[in-house]
Backbone as CSV, one residue per row, in Angstrom:
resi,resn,N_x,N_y,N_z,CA_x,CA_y,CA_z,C_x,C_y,C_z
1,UNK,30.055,99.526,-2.149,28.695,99.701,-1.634,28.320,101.179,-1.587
2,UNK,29.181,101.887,-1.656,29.084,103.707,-1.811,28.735,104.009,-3.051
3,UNK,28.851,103.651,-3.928,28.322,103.532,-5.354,26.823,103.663,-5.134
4,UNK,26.291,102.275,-4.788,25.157,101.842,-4.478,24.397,102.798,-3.779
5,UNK,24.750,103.165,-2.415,24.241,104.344,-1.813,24.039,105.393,-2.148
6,UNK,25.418,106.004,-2.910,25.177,107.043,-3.697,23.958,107.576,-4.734
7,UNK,23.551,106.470,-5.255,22.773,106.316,-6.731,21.624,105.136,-6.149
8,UNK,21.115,104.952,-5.070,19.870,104.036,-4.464,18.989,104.859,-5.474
9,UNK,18.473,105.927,-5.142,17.094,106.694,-5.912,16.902,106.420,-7.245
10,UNK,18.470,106.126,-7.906,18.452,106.117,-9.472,18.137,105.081,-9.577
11,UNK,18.480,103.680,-8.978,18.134,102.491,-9.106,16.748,102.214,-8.642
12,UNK,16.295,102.477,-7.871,14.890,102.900,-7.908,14.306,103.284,-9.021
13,UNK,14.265,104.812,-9.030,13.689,104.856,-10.461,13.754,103.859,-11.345
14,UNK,15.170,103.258,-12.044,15.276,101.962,-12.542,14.620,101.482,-12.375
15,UNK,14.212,100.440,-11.236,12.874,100.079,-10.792,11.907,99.956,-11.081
16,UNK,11.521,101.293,-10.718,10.115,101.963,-11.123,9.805,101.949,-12.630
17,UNK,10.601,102.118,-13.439,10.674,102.152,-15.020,10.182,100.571,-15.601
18,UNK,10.980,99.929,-14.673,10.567,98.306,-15.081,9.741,98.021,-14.695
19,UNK,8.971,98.284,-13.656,8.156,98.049,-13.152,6.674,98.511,-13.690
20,UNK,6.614,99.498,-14.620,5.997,100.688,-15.140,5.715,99.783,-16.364
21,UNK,7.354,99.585,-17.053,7.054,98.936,-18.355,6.495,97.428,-18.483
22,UNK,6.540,96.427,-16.943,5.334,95.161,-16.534,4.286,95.333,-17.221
23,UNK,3.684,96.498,-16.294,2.435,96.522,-16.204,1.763,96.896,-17.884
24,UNK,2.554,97.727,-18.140,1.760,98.195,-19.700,2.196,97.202,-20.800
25,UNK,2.889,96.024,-20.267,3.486,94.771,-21.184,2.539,93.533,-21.143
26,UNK,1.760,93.215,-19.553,1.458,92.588,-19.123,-0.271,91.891,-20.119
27,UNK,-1.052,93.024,-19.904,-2.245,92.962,-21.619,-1.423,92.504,-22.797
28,UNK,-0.514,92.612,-23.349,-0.191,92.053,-24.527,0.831,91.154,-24.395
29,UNK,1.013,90.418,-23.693,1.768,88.867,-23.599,1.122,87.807,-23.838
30,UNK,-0.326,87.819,-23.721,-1.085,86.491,-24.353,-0.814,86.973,-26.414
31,UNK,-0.794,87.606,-26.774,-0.425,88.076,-28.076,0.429,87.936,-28.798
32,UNK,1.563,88.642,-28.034,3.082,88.687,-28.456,3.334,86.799,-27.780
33,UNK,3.129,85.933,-27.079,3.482,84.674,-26.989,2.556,83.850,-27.933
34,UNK,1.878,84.092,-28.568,0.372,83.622,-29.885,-0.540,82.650,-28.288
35,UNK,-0.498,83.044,-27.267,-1.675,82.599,-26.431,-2.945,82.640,-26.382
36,UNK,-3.758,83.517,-27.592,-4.869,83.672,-28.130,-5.815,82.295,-27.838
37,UNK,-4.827,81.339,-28.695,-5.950,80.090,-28.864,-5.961,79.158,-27.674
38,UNK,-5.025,79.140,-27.187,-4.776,78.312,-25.624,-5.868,78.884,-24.389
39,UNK,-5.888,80.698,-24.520,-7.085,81.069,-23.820,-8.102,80.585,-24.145
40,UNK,-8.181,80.618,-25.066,-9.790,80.186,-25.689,-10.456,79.125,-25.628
41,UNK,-9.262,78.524,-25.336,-9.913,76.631,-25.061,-10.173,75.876,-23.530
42,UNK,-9.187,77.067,-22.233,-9.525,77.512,-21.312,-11.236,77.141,-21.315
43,UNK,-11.411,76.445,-20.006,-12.980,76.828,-19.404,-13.103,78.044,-19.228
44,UNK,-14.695,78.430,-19.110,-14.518,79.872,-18.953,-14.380,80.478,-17.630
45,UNK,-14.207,79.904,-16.575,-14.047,80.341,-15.010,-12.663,79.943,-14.830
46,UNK,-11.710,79.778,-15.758,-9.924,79.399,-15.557,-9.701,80.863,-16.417
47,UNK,-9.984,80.716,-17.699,-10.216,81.799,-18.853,-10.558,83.645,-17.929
48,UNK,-11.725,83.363,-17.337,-11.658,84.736,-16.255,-10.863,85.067,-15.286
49,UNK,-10.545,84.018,-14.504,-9.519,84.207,-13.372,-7.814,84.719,-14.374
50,UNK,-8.154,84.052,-15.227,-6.701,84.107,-15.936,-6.474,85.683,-16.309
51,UNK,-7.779,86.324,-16.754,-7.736,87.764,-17.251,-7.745,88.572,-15.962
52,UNK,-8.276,88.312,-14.918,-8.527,89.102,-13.727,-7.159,89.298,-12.944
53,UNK,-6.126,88.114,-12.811,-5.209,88.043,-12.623,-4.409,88.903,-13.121
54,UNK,-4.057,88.355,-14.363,-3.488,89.437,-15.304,-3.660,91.099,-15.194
55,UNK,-4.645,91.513,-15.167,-5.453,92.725,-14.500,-4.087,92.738,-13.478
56,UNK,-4.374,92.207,-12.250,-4.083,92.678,-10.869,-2.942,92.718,-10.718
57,UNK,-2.090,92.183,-11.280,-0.621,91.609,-11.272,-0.228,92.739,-12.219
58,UNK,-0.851,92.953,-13.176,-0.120,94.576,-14.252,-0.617,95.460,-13.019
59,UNK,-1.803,96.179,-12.252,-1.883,96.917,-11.234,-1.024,97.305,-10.612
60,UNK,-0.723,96.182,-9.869,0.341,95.888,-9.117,1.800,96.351,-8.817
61,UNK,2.072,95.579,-10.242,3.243,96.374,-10.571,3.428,98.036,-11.399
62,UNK,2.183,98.777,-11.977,1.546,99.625,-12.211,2.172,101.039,-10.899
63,UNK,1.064,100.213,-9.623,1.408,100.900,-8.656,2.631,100.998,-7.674
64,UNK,3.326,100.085,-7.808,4.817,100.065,-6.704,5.558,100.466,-7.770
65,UNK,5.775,100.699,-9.368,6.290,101.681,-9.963,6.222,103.283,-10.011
66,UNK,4.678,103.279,-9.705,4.545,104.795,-9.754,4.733,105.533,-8.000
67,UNK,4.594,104.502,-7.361,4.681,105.312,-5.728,6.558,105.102,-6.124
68,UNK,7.414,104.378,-6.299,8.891,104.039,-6.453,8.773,105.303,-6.767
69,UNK,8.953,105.704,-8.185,9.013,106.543,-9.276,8.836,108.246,-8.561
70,UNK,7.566,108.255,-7.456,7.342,109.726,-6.864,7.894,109.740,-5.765
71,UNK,8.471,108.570,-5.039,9.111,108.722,-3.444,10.353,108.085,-3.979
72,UNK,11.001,108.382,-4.990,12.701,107.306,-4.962,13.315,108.069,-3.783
73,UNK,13.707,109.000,-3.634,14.197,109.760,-2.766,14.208,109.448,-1.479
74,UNK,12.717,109.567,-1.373,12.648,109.226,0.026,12.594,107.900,0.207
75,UNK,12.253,106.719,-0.405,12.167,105.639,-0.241,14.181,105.275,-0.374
76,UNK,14.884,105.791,-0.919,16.421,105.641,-0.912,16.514,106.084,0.664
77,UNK,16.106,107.037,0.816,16.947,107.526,2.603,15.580,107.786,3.223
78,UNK,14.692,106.907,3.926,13.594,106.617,4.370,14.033,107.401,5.997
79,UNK,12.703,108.177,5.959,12.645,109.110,7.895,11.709,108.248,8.292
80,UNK,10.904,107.133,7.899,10.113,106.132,8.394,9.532,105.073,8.461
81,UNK,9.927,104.175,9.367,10.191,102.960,8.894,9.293,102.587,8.178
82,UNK,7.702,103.000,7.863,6.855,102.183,6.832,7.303,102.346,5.774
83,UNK,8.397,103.463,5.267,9.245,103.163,3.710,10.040,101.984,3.868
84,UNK,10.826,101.727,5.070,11.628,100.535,4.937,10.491,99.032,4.689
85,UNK,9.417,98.987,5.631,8.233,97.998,5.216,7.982,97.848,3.689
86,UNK,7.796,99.267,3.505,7.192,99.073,1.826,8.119,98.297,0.599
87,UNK,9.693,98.770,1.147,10.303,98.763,0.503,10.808,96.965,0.529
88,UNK,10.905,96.602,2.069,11.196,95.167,1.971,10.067,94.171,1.847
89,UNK,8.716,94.740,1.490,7.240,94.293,0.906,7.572,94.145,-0.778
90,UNK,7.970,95.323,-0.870,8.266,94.897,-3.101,9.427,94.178,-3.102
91,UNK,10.513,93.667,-2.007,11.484,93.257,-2.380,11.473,91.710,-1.997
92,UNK,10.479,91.685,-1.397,9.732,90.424,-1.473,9.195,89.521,-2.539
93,UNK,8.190,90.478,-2.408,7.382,90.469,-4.054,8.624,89.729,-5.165
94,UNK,9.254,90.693,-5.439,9.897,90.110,-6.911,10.946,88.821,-6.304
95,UNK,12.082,89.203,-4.816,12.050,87.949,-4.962,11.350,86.146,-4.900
96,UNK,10.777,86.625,-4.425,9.529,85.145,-4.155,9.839,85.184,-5.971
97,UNK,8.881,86.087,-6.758,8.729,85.933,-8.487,10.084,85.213,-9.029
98,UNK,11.524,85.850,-8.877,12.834,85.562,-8.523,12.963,84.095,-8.617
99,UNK,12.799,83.481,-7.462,12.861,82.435,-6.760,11.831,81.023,-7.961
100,UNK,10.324,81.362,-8.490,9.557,81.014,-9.240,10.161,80.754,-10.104
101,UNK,10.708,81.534,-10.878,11.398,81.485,-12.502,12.226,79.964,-12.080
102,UNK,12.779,79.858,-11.412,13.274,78.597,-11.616,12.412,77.185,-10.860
103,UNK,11.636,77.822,-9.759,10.880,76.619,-9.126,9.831,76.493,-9.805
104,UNK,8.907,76.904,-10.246,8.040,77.043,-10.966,7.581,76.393,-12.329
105,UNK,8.414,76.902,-13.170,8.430,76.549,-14.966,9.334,75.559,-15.309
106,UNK,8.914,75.024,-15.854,9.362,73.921,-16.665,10.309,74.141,-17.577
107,UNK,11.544,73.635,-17.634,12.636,74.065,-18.003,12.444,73.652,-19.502
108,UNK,11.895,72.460,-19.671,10.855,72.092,-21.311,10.737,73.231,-21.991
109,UNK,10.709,74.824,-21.341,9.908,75.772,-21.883,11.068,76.705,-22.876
110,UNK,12.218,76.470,-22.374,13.198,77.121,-22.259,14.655,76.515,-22.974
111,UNK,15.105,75.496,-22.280,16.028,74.757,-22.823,16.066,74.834,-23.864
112,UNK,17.116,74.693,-24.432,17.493,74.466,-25.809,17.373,75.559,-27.018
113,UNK,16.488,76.474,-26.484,15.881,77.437,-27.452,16.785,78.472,-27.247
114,UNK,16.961,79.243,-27.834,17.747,80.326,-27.500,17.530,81.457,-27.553
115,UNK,16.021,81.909,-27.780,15.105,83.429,-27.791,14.794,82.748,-26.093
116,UNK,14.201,81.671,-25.811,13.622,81.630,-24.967,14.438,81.511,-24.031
117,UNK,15.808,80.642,-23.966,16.698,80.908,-22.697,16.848,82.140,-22.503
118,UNK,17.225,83.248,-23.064,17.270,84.280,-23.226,16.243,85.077,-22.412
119,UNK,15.359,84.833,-22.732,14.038,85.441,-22.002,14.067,85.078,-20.678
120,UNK,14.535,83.769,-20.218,13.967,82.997,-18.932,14.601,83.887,-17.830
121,UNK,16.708,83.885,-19.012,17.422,84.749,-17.948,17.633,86.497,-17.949
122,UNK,16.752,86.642,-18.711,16.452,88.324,-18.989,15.415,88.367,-17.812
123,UNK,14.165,87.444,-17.717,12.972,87.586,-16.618,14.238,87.613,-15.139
124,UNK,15.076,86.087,-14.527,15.343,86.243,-13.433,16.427,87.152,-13.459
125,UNK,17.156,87.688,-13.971,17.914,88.467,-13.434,17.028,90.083,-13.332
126,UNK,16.394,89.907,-14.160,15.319,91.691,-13.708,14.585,91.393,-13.017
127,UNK,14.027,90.021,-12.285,12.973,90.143,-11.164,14.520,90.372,-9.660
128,UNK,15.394,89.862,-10.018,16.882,89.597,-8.844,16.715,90.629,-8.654
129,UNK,17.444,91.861,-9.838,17.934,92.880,-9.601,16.543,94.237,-9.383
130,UNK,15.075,94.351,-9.188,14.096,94.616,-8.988,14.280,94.255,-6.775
131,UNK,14.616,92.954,-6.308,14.204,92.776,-5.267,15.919,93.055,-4.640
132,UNK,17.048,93.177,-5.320,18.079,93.724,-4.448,17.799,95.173,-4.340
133,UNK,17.620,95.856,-5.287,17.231,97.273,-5.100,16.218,97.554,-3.947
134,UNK,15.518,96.855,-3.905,14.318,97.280,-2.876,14.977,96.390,-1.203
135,UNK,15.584,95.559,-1.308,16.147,95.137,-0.325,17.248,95.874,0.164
136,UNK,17.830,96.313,-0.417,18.867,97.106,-0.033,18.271,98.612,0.491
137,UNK,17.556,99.313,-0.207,16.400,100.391,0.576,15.639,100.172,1.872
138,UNK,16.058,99.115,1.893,14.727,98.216,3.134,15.929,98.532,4.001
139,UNK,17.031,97.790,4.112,17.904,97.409,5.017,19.052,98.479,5.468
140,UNK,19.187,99.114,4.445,20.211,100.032,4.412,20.353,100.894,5.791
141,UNK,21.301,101.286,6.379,21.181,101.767,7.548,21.685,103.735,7.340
């Protein structure tokens, strides 16, 4: 666990990097998955919410990368507890997301395929290891 302590900020940053690379991934996943035509057939008030979302959720992760990214430091050895809040607020965040990947999706999506298993367990183990990092900043004494 001295490891861990030692190198919290770096894993952070880590973090922050993934978190960074969400958001600027997040616009081109209807693309890179060929979701083009599935939007399109979308009503158009599912079709907007769907883009607005998208929007807020790249934001999102946009911004708890870039505050990670300028406070790793201090968010690693926090002088106040609203870093520990913040920190067990994003570590929330991804695990709840965490937790989704398997309650959520339809294993139909995934099974059998092997780009896509791949993907399912590339997503939960980087949303896991996203909310131990920030949990462990949260809790750490």
């Amino acid at each position: 666990m001295n490891i861990i302590n030692d190198h919290l900020d770096v894993l952070l940053r880590l973090a922050a990097g993934g978190q960074i690379f969400i958001a600027f991934l997040g616009p081109m996943i209807p693309r890179l998955l060929n979701w083009r035509e599935p939007i399109q057939r979308m009503p158009l008030l599912v079709r907007e919410v769907f883009w607005i979302h998208t929007f807020f959720i790249g934001l999102t992760c946009g911004i708890f990368g870039l505050i990670t990214w300028v406070f790793a430091a201090d968010l690693a050895h926090p002088a106040h507890d609203m870093m520990r809040w913040f920190c067990f607020a994003i570590g929330l965040f991804w695990g709840i997301r965490c937790a989704m990947q398997w309650t959520h999706y339809s294993a139909s999506h995934w099974r059998g395929l092997f780009d896509k298993t791949v993907a399912h367990w590339a997503l939960f183990l980087g949303y896991g290891a996203f909310a131990t990092t920030y949990f462990i900043a949260a809790f750490r004494k």
